[in-house]
Structure formats: structure tokens, C-alpha cells
DSSP file (Angstrom, degrees, kcal/mol; ACC not computed):
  #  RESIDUE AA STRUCTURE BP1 BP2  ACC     N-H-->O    O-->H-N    N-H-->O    O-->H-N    TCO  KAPPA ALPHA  PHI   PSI    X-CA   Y-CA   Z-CA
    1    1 A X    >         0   0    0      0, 0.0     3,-1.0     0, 0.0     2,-0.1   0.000 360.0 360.0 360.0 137.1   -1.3   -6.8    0.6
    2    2 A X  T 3   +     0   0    0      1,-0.2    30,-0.3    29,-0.1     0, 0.0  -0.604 360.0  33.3 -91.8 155.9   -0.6   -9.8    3.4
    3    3 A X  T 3  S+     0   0    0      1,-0.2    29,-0.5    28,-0.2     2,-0.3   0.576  81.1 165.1  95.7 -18.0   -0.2   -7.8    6.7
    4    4 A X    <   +     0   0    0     -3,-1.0     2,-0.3    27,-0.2    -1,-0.2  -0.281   8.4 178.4 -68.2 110.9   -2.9   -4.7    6.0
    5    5 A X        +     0   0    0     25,-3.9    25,-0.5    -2,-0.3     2,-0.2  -0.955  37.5  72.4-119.5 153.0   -3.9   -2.5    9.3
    6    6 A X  S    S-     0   0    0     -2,-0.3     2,-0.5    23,-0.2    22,-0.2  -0.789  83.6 -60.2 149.9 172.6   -6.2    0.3    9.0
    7    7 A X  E     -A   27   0A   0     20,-1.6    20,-1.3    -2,-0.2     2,-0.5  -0.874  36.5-150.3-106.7 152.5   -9.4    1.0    8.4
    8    8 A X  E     +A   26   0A   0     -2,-0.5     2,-0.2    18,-0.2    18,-0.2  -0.845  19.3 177.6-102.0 132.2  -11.2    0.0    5.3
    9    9 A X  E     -A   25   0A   0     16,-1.4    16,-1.7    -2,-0.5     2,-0.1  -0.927  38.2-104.5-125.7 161.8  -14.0    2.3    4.2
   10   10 A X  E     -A   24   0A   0     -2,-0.2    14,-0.2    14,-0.2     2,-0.2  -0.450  60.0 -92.1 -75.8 140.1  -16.5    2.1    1.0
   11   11 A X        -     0   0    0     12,-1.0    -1,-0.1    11,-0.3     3,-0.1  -0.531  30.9-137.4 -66.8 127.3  -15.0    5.0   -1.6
   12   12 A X  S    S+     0   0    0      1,-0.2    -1,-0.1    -2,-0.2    -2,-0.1   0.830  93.5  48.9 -61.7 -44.9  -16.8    8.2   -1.1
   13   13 A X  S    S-     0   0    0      1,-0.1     2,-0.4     2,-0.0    -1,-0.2   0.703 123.6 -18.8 -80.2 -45.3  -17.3    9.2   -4.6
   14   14 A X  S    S-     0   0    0      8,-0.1    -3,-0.2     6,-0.1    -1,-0.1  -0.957  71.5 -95.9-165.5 179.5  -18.8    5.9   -6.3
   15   15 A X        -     0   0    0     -2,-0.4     8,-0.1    -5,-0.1    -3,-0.1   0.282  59.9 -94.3-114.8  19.4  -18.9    2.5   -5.5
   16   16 A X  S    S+     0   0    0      6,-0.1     7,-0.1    -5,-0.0     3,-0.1   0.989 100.5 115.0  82.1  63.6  -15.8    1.0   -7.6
   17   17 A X        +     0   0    0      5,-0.1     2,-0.3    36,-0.0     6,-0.1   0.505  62.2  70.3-123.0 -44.8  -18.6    0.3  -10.2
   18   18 A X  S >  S-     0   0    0      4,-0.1     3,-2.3     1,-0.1    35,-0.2  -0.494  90.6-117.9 -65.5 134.9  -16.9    2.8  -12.6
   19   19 A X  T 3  S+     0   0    0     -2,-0.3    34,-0.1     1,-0.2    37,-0.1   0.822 124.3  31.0 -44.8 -56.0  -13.2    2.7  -14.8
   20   20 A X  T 3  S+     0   0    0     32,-0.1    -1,-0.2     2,-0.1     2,-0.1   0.577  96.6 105.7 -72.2 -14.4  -12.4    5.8  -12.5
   21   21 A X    <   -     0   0    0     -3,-2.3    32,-0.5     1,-0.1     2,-0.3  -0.390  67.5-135.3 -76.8 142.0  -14.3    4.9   -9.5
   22   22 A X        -     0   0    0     30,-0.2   -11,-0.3     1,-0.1    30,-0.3  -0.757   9.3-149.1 -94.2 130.1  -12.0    3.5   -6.2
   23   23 A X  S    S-     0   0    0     28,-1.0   -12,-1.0    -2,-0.3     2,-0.3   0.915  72.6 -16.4 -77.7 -27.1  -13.6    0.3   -4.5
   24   24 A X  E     -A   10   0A   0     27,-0.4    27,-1.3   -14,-0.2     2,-0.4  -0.975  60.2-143.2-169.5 159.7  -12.3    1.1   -1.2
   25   25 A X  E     -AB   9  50A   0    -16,-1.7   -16,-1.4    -2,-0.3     2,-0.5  -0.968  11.5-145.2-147.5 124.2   -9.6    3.4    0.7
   26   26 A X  E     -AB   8  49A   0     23,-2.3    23,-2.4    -2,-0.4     2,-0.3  -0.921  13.7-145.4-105.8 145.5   -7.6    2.6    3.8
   27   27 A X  E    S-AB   7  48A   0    -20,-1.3   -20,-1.6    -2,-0.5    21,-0.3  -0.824  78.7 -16.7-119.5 128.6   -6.7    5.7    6.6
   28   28 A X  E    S+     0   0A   0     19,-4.0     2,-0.3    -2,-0.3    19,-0.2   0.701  92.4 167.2  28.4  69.3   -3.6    5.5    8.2
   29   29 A X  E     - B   0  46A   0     17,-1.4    17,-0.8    -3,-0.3     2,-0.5  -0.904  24.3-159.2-124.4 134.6   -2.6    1.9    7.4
   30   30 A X  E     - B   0  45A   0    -25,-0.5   -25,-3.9    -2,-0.3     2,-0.7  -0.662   3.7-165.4 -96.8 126.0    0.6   -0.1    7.7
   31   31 A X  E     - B   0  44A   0     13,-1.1    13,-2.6    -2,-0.5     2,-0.4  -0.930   5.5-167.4-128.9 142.5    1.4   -3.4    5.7
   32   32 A X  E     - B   0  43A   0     -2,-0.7     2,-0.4   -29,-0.5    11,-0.2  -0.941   3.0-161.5-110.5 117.6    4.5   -5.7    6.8
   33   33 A X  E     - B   0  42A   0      9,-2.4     8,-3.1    -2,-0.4     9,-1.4  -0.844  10.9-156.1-111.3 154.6    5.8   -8.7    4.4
   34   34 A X  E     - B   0  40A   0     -2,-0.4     6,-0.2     6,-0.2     4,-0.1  -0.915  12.7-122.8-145.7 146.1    7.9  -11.2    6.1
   35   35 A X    >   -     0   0    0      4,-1.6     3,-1.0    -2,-0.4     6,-0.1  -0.445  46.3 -94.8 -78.4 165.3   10.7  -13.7    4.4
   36   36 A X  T 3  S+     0   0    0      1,-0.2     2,-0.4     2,-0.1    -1,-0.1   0.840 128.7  58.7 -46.6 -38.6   10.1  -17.3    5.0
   37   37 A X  T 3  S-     0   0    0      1,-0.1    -1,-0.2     0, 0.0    -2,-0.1   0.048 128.8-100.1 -87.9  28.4   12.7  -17.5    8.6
   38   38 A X  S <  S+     0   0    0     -3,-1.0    -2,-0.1    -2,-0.4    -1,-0.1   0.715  74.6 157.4  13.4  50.0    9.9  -14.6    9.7
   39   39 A X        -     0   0    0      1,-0.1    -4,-1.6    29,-0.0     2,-0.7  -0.034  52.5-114.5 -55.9 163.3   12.4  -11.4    8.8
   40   40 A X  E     +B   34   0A   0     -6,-0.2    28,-0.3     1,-0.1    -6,-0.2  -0.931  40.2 175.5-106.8 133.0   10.5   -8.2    8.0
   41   41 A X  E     +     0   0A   0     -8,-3.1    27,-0.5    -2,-0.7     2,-0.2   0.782  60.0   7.7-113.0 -20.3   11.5   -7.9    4.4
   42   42 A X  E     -B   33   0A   0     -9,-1.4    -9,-2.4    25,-0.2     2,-0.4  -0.970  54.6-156.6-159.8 163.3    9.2   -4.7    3.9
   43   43 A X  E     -BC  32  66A   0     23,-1.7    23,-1.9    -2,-0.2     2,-0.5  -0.928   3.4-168.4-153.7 115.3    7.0   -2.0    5.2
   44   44 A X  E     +BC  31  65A   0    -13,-2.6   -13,-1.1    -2,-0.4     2,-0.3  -0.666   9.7 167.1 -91.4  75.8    4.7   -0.2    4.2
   45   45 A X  E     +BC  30  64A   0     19,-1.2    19,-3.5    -2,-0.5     2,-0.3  -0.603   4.5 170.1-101.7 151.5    3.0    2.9    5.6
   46   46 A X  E     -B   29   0A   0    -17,-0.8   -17,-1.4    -2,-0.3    16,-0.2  -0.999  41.6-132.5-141.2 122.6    0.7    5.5    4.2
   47   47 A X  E    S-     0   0A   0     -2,-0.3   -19,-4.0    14,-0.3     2,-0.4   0.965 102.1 -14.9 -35.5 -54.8   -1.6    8.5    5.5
   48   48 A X  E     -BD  27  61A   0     13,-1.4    13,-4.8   -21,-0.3     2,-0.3  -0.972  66.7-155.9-155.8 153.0   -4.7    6.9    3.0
   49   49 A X  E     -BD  26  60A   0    -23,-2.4   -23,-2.3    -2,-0.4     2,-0.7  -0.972  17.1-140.0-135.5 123.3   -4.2    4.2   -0.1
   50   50 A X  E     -B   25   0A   0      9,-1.4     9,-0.3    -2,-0.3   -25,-0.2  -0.896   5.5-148.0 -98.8 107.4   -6.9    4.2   -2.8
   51   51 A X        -     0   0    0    -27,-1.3   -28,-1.0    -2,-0.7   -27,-0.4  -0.480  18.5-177.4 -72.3 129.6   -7.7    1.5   -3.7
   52   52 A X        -     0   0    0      4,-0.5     4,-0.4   -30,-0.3     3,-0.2  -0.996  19.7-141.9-136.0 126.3   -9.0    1.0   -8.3
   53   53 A X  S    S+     0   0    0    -32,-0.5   -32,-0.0    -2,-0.3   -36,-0.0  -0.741  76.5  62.1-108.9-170.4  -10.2   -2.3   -9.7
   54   54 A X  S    S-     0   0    0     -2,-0.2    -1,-0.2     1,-0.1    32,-0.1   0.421 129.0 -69.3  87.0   8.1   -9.3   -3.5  -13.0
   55   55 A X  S    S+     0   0    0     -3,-0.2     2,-0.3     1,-0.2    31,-0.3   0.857  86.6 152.7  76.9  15.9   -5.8   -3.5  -12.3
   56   56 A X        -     0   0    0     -4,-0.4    -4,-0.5     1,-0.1    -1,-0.2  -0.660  56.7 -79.0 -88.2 137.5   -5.3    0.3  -12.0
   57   57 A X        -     0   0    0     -2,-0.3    28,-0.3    -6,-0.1    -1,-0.1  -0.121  38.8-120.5 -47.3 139.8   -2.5    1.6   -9.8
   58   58 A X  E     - E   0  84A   0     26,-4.2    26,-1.3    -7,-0.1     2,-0.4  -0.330  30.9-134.6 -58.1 157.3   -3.1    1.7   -6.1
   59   59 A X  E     - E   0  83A   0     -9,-0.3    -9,-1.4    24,-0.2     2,-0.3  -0.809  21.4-169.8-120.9 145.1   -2.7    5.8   -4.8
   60   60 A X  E     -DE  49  82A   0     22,-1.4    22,-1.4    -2,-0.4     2,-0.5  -0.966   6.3-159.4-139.2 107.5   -0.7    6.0   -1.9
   61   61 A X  E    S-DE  48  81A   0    -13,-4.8   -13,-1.4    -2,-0.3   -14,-0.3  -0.930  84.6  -1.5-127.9 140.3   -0.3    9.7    0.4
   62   62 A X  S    S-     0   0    0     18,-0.7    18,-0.2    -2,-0.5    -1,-0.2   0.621  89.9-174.2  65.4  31.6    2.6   10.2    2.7
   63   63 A X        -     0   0    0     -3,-0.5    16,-1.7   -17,-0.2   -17,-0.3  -0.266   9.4-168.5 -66.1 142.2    3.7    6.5    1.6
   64   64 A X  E     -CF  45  78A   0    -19,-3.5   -19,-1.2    14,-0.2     2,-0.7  -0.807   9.5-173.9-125.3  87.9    6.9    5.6    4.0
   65   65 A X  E     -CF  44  77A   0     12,-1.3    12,-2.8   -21,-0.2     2,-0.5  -0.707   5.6-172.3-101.4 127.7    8.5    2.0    2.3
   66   66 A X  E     -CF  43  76A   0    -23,-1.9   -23,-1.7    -2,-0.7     2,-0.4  -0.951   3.1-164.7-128.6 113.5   11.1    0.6    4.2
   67   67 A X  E     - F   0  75A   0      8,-3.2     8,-1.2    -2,-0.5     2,-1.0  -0.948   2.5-169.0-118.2 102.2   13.1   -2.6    2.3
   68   68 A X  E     - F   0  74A   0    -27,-0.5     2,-0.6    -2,-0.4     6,-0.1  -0.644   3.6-167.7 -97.9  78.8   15.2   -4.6    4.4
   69   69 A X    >   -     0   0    0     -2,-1.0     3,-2.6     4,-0.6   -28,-0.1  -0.426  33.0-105.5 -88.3 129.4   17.5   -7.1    2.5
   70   70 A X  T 3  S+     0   0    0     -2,-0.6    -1,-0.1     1,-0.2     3,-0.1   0.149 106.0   5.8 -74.3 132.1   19.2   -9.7    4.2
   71   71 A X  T 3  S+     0   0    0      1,-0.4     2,-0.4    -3,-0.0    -1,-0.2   0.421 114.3  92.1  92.3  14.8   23.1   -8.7    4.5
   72   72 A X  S <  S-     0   0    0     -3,-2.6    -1,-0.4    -4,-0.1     3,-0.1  -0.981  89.3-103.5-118.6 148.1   22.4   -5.1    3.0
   73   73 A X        -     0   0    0     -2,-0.4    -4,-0.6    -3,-0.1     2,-0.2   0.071  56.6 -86.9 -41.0 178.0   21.6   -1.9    5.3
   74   74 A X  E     -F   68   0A   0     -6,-0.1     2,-0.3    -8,-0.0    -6,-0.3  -0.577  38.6-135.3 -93.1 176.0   17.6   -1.1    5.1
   75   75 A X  E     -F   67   0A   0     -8,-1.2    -8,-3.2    -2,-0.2     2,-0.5  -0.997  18.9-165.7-133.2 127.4   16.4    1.1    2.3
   76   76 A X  E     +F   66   0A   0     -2,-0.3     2,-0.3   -10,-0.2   -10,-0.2  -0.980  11.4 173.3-153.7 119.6   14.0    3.8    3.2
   77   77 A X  E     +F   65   0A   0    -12,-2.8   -12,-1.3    -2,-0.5     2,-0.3  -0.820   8.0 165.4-120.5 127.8   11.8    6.0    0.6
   78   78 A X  E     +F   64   0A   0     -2,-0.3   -14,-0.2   -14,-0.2     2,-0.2  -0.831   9.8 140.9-139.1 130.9    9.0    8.6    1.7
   79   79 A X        -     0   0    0    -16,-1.7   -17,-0.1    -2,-0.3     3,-0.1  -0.669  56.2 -74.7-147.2-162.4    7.4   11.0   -0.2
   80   80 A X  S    S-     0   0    0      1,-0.3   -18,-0.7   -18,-0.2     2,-0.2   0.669 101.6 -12.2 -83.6 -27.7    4.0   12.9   -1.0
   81   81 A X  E     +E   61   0A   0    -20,-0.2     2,-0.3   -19,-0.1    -1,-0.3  -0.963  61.6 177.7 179.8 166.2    2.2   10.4   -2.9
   82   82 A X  E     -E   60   0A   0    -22,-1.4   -22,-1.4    -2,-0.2     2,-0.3  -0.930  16.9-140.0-154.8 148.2    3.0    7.2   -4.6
   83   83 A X  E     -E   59   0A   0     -2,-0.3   -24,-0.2   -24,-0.2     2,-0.2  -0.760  15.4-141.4-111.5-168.3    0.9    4.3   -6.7
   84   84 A X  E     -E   58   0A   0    -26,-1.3   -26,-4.2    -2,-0.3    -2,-0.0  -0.792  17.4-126.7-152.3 121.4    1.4    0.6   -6.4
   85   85 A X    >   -     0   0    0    -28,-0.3     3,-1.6    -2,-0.2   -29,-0.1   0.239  23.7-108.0  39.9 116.7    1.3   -1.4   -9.2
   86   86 A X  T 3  S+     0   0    0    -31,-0.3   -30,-0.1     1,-0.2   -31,-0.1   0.970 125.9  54.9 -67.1 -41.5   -1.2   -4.6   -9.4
   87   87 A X  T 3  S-     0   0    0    -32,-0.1    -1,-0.2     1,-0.1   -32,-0.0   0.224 122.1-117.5 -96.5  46.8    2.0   -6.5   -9.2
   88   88 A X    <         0   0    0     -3,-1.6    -1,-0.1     1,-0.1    -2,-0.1   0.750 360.0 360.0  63.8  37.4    2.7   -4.7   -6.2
   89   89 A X              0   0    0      0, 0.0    -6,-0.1     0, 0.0    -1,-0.1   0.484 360.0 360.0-116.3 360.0    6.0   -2.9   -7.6
């Protein structure tokens, strides 16, 4: 994700060695994507993101997505918990 603040820590549970195992977790991290004219085109914030590799959805809790498209109002989602996608959708 271009744009990721937070902190990164190693996953408490295992060491993203296992199919279930998370490689790494971010705490109360914000990511920002920007159009080519440097618009903000989304934002993302989350309490913690758990991170799975292998292409397993990302975990998201408290995720807040705000999608700003140019010539539409912004569009603005939050809820309790959330994935992502590998290909970020």
C-alpha cells in the first residue's frame, strides 16, 4: 500500500511461516493514494491491519475508506472490520 504510516510490528502468534500465520500487523495506520495531478483519490485508516502472505486477505479493524472521485462528492465507508484483497479491492 503506497502511502503506509503506522507502526509495523512482527505478528505475535507465529512468524508468517504458516498458511494461517500473519507476517506482520500495523497499529493505528493510515494509507493515502494520490492521482497522477497529486489529488487524494483514497484513504485509508484502520485501528490494526493484519497482514497474511500467500495472497490471503489483508484484516482490517475500525477500517475508515474514504474514495474521492474527480467530479463526484467523496464516498465514505467505516465499519468494524474489513479485509483487502491482494488486489487491493
Amino acid at each position: 500500500m503506497p502511502g503506509v504510516v503506522g507502526r509495523v510490528q512482527a505478528g505475535g502468534r507465529g512468524n508468517g511461516t504458516g498458511p494461517q500465520d500473519p507476517d506482520y500487523f500495523l497499529e493505528d495506520f493510515a494509507a493515502t493514494s494520490f492521482g497522477k495531478d497529486g489529488s487524494v483519490v483514497q484513504h485509508l485508516a484502520a485501528r490494526k491491519l493484519t497482514h497474511f502472505p500467500d495472497g490471503q486477505p489483508t484484516q482490517v479493524i475500525a477500517p475508515t475508506l474514504t474514495d474521492t472521485q474527480p467530479g463526484k462528492p467523496p464516498t465514505r465507508v467505516r465499519a468494524d472490520t474489513g479485509s483487502v484483497s491482494a488486489d487491493n479491492e
